[in-house]
PLY file of the C-alpha trace (Angstrom):
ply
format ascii 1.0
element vertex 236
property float x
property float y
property float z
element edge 235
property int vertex1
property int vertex2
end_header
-62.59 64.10 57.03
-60.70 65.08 53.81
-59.94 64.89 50.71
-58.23 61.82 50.42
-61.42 60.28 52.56
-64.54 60.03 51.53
-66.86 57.35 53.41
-68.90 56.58 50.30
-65.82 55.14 48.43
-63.51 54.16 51.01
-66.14 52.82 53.78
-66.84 54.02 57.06
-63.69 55.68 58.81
-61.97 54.08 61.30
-62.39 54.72 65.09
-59.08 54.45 66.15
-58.08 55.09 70.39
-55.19 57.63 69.87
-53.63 56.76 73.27
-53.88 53.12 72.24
-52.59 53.54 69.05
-49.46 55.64 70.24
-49.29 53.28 73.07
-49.13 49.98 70.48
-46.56 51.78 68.23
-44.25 52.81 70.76
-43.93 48.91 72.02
-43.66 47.65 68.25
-41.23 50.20 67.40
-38.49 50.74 69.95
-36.85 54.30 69.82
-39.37 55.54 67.27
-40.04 59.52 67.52
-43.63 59.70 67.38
-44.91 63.45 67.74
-48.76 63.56 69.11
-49.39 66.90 70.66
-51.03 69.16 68.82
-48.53 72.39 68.66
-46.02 69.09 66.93
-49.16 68.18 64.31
-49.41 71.00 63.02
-46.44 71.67 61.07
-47.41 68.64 59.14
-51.17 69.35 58.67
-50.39 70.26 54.93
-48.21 70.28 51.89
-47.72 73.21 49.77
-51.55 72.89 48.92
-52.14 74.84 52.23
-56.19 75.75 51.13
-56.43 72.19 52.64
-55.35 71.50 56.48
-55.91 68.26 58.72
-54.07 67.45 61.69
-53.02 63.73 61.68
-53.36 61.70 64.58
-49.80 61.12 64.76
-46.37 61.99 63.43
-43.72 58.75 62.80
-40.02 60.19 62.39
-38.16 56.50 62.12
-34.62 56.90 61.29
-33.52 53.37 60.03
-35.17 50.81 57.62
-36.47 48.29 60.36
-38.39 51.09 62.35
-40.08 51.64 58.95
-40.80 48.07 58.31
-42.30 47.51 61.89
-44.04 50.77 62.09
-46.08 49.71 58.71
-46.78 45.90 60.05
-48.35 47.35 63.30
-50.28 49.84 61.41
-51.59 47.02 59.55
-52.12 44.88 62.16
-53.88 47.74 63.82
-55.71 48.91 60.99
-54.31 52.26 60.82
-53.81 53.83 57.51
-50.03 55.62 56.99
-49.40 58.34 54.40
-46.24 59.21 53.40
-43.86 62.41 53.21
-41.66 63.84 52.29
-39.92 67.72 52.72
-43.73 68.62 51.82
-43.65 71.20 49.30
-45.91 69.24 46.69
-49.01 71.46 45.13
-51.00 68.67 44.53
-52.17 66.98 48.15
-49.90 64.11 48.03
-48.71 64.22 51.55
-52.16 65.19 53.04
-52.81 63.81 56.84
-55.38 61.60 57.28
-57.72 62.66 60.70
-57.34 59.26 62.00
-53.67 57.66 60.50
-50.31 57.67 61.01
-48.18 60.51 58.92
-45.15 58.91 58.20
-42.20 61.09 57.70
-39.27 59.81 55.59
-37.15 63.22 56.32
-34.70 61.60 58.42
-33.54 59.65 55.73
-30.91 61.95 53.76
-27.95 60.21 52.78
-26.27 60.09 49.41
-25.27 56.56 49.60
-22.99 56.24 46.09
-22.33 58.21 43.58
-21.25 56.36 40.40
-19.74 58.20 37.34
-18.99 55.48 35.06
-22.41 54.04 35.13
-24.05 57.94 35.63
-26.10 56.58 38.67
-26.61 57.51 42.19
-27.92 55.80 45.04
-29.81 58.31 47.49
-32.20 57.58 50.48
-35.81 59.32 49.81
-35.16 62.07 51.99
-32.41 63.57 49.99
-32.59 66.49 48.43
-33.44 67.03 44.69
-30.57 69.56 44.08
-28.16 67.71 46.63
-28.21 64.89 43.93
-26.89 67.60 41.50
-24.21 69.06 43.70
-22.78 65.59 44.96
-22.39 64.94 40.71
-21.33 68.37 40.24
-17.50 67.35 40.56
-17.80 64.79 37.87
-19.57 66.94 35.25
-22.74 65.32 35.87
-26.44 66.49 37.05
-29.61 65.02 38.11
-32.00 66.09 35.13
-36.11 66.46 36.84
-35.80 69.86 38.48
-38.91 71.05 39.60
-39.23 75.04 41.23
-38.70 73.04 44.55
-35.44 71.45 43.81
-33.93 73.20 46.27
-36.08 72.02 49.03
-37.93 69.28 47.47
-36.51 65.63 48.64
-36.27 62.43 45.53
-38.60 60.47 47.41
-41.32 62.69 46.65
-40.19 63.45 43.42
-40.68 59.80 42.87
-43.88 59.66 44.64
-45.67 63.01 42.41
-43.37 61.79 39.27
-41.81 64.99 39.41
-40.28 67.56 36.63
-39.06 70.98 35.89
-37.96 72.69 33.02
-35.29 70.17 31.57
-38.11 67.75 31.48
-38.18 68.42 27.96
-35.33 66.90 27.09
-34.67 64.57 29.59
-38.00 63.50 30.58
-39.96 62.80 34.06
-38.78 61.55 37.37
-40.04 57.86 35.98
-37.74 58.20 32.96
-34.41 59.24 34.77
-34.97 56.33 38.18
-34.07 53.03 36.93
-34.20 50.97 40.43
-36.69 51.75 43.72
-36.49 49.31 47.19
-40.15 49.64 48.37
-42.15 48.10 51.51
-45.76 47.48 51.20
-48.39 48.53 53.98
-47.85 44.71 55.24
-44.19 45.50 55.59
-42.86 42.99 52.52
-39.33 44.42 50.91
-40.35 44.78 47.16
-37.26 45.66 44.77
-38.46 47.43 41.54
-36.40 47.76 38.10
-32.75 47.26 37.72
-29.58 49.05 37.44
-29.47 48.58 33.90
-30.34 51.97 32.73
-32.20 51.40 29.20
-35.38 52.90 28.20
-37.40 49.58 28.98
-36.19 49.01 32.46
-36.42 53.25 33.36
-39.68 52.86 33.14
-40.83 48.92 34.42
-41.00 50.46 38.30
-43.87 52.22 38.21
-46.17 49.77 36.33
-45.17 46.86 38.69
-46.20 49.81 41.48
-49.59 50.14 39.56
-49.96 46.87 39.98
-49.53 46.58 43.37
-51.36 49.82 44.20
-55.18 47.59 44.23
-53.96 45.59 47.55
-50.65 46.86 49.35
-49.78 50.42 49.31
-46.50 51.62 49.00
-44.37 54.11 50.59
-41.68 55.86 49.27
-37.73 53.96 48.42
-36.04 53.60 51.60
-32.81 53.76 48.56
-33.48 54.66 45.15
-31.00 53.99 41.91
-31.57 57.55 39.99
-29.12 58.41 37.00
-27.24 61.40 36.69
-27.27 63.21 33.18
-24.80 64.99 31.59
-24.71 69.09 31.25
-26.25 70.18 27.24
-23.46 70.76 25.29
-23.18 74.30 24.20
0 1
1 2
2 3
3 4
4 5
5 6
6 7
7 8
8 9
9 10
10 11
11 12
12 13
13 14
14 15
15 16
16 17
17 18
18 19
19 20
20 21
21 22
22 23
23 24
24 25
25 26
26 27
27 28
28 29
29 30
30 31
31 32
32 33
33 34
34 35
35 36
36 37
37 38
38 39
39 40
40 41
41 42
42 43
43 44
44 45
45 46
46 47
47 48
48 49
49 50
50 51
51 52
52 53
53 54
54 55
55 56
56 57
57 58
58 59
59 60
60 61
61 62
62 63
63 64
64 65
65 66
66 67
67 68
68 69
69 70
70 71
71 72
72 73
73 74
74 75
75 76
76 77
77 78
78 79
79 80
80 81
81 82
82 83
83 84
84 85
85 86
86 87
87 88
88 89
89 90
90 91
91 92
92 93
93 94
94 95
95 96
96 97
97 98
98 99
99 100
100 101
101 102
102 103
103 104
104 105
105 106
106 107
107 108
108 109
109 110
110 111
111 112
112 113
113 114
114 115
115 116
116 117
117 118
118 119
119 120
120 121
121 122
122 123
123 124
124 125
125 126
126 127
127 128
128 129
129 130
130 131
131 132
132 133
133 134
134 135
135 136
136 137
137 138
138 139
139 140
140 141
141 142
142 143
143 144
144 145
145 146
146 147
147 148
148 149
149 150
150 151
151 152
152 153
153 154
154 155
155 156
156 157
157 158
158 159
159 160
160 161
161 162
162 163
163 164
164 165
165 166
166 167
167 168
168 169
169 170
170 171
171 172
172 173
173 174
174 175
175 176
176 177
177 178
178 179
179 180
180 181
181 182
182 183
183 184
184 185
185 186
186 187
187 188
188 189
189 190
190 191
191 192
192 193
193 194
194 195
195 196
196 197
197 198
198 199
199 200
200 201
201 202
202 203
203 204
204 205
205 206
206 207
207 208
208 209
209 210
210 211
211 212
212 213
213 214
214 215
215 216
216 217
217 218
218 219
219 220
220 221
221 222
222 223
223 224
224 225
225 226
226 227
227 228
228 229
229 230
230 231
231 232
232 233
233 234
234 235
């Protein structure tokens, strides 16, 4: 099928009715966007690994939290698997279609909720842009550290998702050492809240082991609203 499939690991795949499944998801999810012709799949038959192409069976494009939440429980219920994405300009596969799943597509959700400059934090949806972060803290003399080639294109929920970096990584570490809080549904639909907004080096870094944990029997997609700290320019 893929990469991300293979039979002898994962079990036989799943025969799934397209029509059906479209048909199921549009009555569970009222008003979702759901894209299943195939001149609309193909945009989003790769990430910026491009040696590596599958069309999905269909494209989700929910724009608030509950069409994300009841778009997951029917999958489930269905037995459909869902892969996330983001602005899809990873290198390493992440956001690679499945034949027979659901690709669900978090673009929609680009809002810089808060920006904090006391507490250096700010609250983004997962479709926001890495260097939007930076230029909504620009005015208080702050930046968002991780800045991978991409940043300009790149959205924080994937960063999050491929535990993203760049070149001030070596000073300010990883995606997982500058987000301190992630809100998270499981593949069953279940609201998981992960870390705290008390930034210190214990709780930076407590999401993505409780993730780990989760990871053997719910997956997870990407923070519907993520905490991530803004860091100050180097001094000169």
């Amino acid at each position: 099928m893929n990469i991300l499939y293979d039979e002898r690991l994962d079990g036989a795949a799943p025969k799934l009715d397209k029509s059906a499944v479209r048909e199921n998801l549009a009555q569970a999810v009222p008003g979702l966007m759901l894209l299943h012709r195939e001149e609309d799949l193909h945009p989003f038959e790769c990430d910026g690994l491009s040696v590596y192409r599958t069309l999905p069976m269909l494209v989700a494009l929910p724009e608030t939290l509950a069409q994300v939440e009841q778009l997951l429980k029917a999958c489930h219920r269905l037995g459909v698997p869902v892969v996330t994405r983001g602005a899809g300009t990873g290198l390493s596969g992440g956001a690679m279609p499945l034949e027979h799943g659901v690709l669900l597509v978090l673009s929609r959700f680009s809002r810089i909720l808060e920006i904090d400059p006391e507490a250096r934090i700010a609250r983004v949806e997962p479709g926001v842009r890495n260097l939007a972060i930076s230029e909504a803290a620009s005015p208080y003399g702050l930046y968002y550290a991780p800045d991978p080639s991409s940043q300009i294109a790149c959205s924080i929920g994937g960063n999050v998702a491929e535990n993203a970096g760049g070149v001030h990584c070596l000073k300010y570490g990883l995606t997982v050492h500058n987000v301190i809080k992630v809100e998270v549904l499981t593949i069953e639909g279940e609201h998981m809240t992960l870390g705290s907004e008390a930034w210190t080096p214990r709780a930076s870094t407590c999401w993505p082991c409780s993730m780990a944990r989760r990871a053997c029997s719910a997956w997870s997609p990407k923070s519907p609203s993520s905490c991530c700290p803004s860091q100050r320019p180097p001094r000169s």
